[in-house]
N, C-alpha and C positions, 0 to 999 in steps of 0.2 A: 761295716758293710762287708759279711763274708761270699765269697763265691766261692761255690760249692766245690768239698775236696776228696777226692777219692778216698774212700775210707769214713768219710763225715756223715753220721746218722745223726737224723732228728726223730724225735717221736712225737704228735700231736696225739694228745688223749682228752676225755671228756668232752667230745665236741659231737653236733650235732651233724654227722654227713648225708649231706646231698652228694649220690655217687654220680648219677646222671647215665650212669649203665644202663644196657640195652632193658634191664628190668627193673630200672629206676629205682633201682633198690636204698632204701635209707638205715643206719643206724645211730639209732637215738642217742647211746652212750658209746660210741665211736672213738678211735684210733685208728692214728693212718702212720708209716713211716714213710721216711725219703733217704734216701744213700744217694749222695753227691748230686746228681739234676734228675731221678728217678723216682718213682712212688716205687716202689718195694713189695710192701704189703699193707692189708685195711683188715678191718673185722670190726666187734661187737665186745663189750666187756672188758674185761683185764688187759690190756698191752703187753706184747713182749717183754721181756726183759734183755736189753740189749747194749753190753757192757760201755762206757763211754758214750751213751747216744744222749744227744739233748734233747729234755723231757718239758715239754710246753703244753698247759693247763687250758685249753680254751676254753674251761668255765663253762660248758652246755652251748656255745655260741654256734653256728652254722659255719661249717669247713664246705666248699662246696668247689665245684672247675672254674677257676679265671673266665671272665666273659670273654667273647668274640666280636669286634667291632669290623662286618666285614666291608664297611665301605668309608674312605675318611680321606680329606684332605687337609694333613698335618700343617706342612704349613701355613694356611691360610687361618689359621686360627686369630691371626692378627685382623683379621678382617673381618671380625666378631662384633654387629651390632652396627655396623659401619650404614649409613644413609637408609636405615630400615623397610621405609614403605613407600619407597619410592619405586614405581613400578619399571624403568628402564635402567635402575641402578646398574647393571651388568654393563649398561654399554657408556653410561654416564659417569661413572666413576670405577667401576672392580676391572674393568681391561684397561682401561687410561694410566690406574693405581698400579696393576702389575706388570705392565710395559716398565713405567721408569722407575718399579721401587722393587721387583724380586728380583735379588742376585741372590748369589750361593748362601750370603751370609742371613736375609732375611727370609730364608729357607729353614735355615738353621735354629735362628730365633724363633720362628711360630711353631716348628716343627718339636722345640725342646719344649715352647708352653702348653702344646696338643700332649707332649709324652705325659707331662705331670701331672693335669687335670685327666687321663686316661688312668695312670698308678692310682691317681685318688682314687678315682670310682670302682676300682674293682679291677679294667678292662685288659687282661694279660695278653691278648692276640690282637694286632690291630693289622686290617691292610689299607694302602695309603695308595695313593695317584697323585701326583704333582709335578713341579719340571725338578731339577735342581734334585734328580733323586736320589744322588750318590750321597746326599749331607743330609736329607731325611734319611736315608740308610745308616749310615753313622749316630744318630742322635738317637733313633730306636737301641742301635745295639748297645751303646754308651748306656741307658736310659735301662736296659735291661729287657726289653718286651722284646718279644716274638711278633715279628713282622713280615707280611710282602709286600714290598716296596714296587712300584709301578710306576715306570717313567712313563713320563704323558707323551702321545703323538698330537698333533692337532697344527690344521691348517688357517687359524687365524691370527698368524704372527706372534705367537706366545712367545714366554722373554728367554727361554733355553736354545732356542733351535729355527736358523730361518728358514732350513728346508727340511723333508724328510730326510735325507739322507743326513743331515746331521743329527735330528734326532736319533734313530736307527744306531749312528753311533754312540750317541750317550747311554742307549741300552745296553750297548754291547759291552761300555764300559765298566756300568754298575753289573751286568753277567760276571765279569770275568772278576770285578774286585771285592761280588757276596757271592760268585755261585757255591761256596764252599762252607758258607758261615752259618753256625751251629742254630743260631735263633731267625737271620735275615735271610727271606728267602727273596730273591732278584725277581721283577717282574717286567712284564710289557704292555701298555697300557694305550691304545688307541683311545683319541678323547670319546668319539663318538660315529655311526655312521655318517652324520653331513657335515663331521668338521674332519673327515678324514677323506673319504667318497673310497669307492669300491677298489678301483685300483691300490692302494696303501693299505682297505683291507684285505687285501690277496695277497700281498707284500707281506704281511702281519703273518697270515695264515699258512706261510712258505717260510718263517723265520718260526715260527712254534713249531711248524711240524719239524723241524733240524732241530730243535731247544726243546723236548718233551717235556721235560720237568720244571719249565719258567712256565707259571701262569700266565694268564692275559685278564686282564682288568679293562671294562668299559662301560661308558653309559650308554643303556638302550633304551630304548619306547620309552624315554622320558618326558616327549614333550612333543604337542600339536606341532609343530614349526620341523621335527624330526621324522615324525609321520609322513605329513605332508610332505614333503622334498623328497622320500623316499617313491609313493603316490607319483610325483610329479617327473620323478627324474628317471625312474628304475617301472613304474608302473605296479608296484607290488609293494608289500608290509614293509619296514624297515628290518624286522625280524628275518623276512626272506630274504632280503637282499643280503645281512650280515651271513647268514645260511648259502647263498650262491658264493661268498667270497671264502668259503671255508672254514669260516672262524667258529661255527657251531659245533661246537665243541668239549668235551667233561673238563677243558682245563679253562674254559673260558667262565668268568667269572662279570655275571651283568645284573648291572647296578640300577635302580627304578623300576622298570621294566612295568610302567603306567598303561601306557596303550597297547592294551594286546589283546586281539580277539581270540576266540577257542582256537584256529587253525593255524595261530602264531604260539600259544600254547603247546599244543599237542606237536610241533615244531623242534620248539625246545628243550620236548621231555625225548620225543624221540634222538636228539642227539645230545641227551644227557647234558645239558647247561647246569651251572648253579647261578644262585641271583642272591645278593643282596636288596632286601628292602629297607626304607629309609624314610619312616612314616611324619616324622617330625620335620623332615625340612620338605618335605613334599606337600605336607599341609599346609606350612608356611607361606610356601608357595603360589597357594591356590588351584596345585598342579593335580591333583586329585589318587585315589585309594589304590594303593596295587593291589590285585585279586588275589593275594597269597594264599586265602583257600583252594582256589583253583590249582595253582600252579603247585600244591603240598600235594594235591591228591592228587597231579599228574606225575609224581614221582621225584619232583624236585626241589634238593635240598635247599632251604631257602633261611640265609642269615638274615641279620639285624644289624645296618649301620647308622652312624649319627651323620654320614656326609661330612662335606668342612664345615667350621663355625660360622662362618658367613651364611650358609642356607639353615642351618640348624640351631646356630647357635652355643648349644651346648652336645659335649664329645662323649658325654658317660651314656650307658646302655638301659640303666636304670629308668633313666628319663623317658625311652624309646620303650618301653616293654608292655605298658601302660596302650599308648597310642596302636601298637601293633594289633592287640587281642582288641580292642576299643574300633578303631578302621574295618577289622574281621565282622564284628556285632554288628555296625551298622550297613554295612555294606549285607550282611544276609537278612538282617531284620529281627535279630534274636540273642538271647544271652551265650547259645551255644557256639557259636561259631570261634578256634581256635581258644581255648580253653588255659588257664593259666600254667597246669604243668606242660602245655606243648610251646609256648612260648619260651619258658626256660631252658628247654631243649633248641629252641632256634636260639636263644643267646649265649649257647655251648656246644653241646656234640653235634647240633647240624649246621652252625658257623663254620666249628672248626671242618666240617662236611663239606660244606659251601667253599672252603678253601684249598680242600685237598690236604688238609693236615688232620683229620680223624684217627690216624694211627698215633699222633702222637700227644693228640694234647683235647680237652673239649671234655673229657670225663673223669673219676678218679678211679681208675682199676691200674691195678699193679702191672708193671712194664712201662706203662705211659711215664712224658714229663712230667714233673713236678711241678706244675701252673693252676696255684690255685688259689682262693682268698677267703679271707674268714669274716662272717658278716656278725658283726656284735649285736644282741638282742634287746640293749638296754632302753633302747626310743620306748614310750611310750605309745605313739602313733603305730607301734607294728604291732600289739596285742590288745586283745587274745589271740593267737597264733592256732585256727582248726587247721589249716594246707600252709604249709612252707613257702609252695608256689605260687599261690597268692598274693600272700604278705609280700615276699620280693617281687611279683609283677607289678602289684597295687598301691606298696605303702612303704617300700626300701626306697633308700635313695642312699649316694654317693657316702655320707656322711657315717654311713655304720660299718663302712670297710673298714677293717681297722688294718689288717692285715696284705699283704700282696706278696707270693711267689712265684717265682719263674725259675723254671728247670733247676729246681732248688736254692735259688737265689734270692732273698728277702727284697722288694724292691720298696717296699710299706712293711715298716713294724712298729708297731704300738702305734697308731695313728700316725706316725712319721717316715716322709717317704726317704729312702736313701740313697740314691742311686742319681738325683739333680740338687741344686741349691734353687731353692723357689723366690728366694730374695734379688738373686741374680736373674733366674728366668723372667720376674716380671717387670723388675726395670728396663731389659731388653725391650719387652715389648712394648712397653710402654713409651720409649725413645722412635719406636714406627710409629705407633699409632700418632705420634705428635707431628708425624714430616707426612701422615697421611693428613690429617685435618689442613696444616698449612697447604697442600695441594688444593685438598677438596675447595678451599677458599680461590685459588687462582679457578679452578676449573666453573664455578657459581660466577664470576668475573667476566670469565669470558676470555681470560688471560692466558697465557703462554704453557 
């Protein structure tokens, strides 16, 4: 497992690149180099010749930019498939569950089997929301991905923090011990407008504007119940109200974003918001379609997340790429709507857009990081191959990543990931998921 050394070139040659550049330019018989955690340089045809550099054959396979996973609750990945269809699950078992069973450590453990089922799939950028977010920040950089880590705020007793003021500290904490770190970038992460209310988002919006470069992560217009109380309490959109609290903002970073009429749209573009959507657990849900056409053609950049495993299920992008252009069609009534090469650009250069990371990572042009993964060709299910961007919207999946880099650093090579022990990661979990079922039994009981 090397990390990357000053002076250490690699050459990728014979491979098929998706540059993902402004003119989406591809080369069929491609070379790309890297110098320590950099792409260098790309072209067509012969490769440099560049004394000591190591020369790796991708065989015609697709070199393309690491995905962007821009909404995700790592740790919770323990909570994958847990009491499924049971409509009050949240309040019946997943806050009962993470009252007496999220400490730092079972942070750690979901957080390390979210990084590895992420290296599988491809997914080189991931950003995260949870409590406990100083050991999801360690287990990213451990794990080698490019992250922003977002400590949650939220006023229904969640298991980090019994008042704001102590949350506000655990931000302040995780600021001060990644604001520096090369891959983890420190965030701040109010849960939502009615599990925070206005005051805490003005509080938020007077701690970014002092902290310019920490993002801010939250869920908006996600749900009747979040509308409504907005309506009820404020007399206006949830949208407005987040926009009266300040926090409408280009570093604000909002997740769902379901219920939104044109004049919460036109809202958002004017104070340059980016949004994660998240079409697979919001279907799941029953929660219904975000208008991502809309909100594309009001000028805002808009990622692709899997949410945590608990609403989603599954964390890889692959899975979500499908459902995103699929949602698009039926919600306009036509095969044209969002089209497969603009989807691959939402699960790249406008993620990494969505995040505030476009300068450095999301496409492959020389200066940029080194974060990118090679998709092998040999499935049967992907061919005949007429658009690239098809084939990985339509008929990629997890399984043909063979490869995985970050800022030069292999994290997946040859099919094998290297940078966690998977034998180890999933005994872990598997040790919660057993002290979760023994719960779920006392709580069906009626018991303590």
């Amino acid at each position: 497992m090397h990390h990357p050394r000053a002076g250490m070139t690699t050459l990728l040659t014979n491979a098929w690149l998706l540059t993902i550049d402004d003119a989406m330019t591809q080369h069929a018989n491609g070379w790309l180099q890297i110098d320590g955690t950099t792409i260098t340089a790309l072209g067509s045809g012969a490769p440099p010749t560049v004394s000591g550099a190591e020369l790796i054959d991708c065989g015609g396979d697709i070199v393309m930019p690491g995905m962007i996973n821009t909404h995700c609750h790592m740790g919770m990945s323990v909570f994958r498939g847990l009491a499924e269809d049971i409509d009050d699950r949240l309040y019946r078992y997943i806050l009962p569950l993470e009252r007496k069973f999220v400490t730092p450590e079972m942070v750690r453990i979901g957080s390390a089997l979210a990084a590895l089922e992420l290296i599988e799939g491809g997914v080189t950028t991931v950003a995260d929301m949870y409590y406990f977010e100083t050991e999801v920040a360690n287990v990213v950089a451990q794990a080698g991905l490019r992250g922003i880590v977002g400590q949650t705020l939220a006023d229904f007793d969640p298991p980090d923090h019994k008042s704001f003021d102590e949350g506000f500290a655990r931000v302040e904490q995780l600021a001060s011990e990644f604001g520096t770190h090369p891959l983890v970038t420190p965030s701040i992460a109010p849960h939502a407008p009615y599990s925070t209310g206005l005051k805490v988002m003005e509080r938020v919006a007077d701690w970014s504007h002092v902290h310019p470069d920490i993002p801010v992560q939250m869920h908006l217009a996600e749900s009747a119940l979040e509308v409504n109380w907005a309506r009820e309490t404020h007399g206006k959109s949830t949208v407005a109200v987040t926009r009266d609290a300040g926090l409408l903002k280009p570093n604000l970073i909002c997740a769902h974003c379901l219920q939104l009429d044109d004049a919460d749209i036109t809202m958002m573009s004017e104070h340059q918001v980016c949004v994660a959507t998240n079409p697979r657990s919001n279907g799941k849900a029953g929660r219904g379609i975000a208008p991502v056409d809309k909100l594309r053609n009001a000028g805002l950049p808009v990622g692709i997340g899997s949410d945590g495993a608990m609403s989603g299920n599954t964390l890889d992008l692959f899975s979500q790429l499908a459902p995103v252009s699929m949602f698009a069609k039926l919600l306009g009534g036509s095969r044209k709507p969002l089209p497969a090469i603009d989807v691959v650009r939402m699960a790249t250069i406008e993620g990494a857009r969505a995040l505030s990371l476009n300068l450095k990572t999301g496409s492959l042009e020389a200066g940029k990081q080194a974060d990118l993964i090679r998709v092998s060709l040999v499935a049967p299910r992907l061919h005949p191959i007429y658009d690239p961007y098809s084939m990985l919207v339509f008929a990629a999946s997890p399984s043909d990543v063979t490869d995985v880099i970050v800022a030069g650093r292999w994290l997946k090579r040859d099919g094998t990931v290297q940078t966690l022990e998977p034998k180890k990661v999933l005994r872990d979990a598997m040790q919660i998921a057993h002290a979760f079922q023994t719960e779920m039994k006392l709580i069906d009981r009626g018991g303590p």
